[in-house]
N, C-alpha and C positions, 0 to 999 in steps of 0.2 A: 532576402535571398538565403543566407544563412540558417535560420528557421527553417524553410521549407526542405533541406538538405537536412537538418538535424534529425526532423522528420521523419524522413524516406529511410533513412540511415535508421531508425528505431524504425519505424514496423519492416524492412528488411531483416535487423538484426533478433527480431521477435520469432518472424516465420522461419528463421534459418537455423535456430533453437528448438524449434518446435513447442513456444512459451503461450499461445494461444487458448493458457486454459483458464482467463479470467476475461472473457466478455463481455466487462459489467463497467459502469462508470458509476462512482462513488460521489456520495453526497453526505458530508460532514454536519452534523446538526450546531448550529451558531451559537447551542449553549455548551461546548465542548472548549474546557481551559487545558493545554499541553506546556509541561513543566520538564529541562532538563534538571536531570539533581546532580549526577556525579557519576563520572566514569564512562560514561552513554544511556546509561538508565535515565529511565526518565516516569513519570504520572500522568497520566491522561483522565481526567474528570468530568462528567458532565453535570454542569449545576442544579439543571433542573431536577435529576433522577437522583444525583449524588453517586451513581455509580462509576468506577473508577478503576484503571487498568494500572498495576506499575509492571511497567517495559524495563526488560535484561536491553543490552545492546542495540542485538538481534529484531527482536522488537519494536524500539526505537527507529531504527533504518527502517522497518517497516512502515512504520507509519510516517514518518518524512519522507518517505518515497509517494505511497496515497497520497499525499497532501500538495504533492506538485500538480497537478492537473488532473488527478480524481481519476486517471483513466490506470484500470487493474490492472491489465494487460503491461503497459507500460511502465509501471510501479515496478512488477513482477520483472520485465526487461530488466530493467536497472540494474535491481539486485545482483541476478545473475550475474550483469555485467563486470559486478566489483569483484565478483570473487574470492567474497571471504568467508561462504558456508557453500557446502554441496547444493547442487541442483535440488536432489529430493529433502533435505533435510529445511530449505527455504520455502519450497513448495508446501511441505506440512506447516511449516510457521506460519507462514502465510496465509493458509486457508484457516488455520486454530485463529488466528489475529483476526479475520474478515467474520469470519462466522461469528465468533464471539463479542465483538463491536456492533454488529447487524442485527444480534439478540437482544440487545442492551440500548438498540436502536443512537444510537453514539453517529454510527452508518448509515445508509440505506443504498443499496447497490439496486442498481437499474440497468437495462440491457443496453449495450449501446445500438446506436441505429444500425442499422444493420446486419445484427447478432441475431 
């Protein structure tokens, strides 16, 4: 019961931000190894390619937020919710972070069903 409240409570608190600007549900590729180092920074690898991301904080929370349940939209809620960068200054991280993950094929974002 709990879940389904947690739920409601995120995509209310999505539309009520007007945070609806990642439609996509995220698919992490299974050759991708995530490393904390220090501080919040962190390294993000993928073994097959060898290519590899290091994450400020900022970045970090980004990608542990993707990686709860793949869905953008919701990632992007989160964030917001904490409160510890501006709206717009998360929204361009966030989309530099997706874009550049998605090029490097690390990602692969797909529309969710009924986007």
């Amino acid at each position: 019961m709990l879940a389904g409240i947690v739920k409601l409570f995120t995509i209310d608190l999505s539309k009520a931000f007007g945070l609806a600007d990642f439609p996509y549900q995220i698919r992490v590729s299974p050759d991708v190894i995530f490393q904390e180092v220090l501080l919040g920074e962190s390294l993000l690898m993928d073994t097959r390619t060898l290519a590899y991301f290091a994450f400020d904080e900022l970045g970090t929370s980004v990608w542990k937020a993707i990686g709860v349940d793949g869905d953008a939209d919701a990632a992007f809620t989160r964030l917001v919710a904490e409160g510890d960068h501006s709206k717009a200054e998360l929204k361009r991280k966030f989309q530099s972070i997706i874009k550049e993950l998605e090029k490097t094929h690390i990602i692969q974002l797909e529309p969710k069903e009924g986007s």
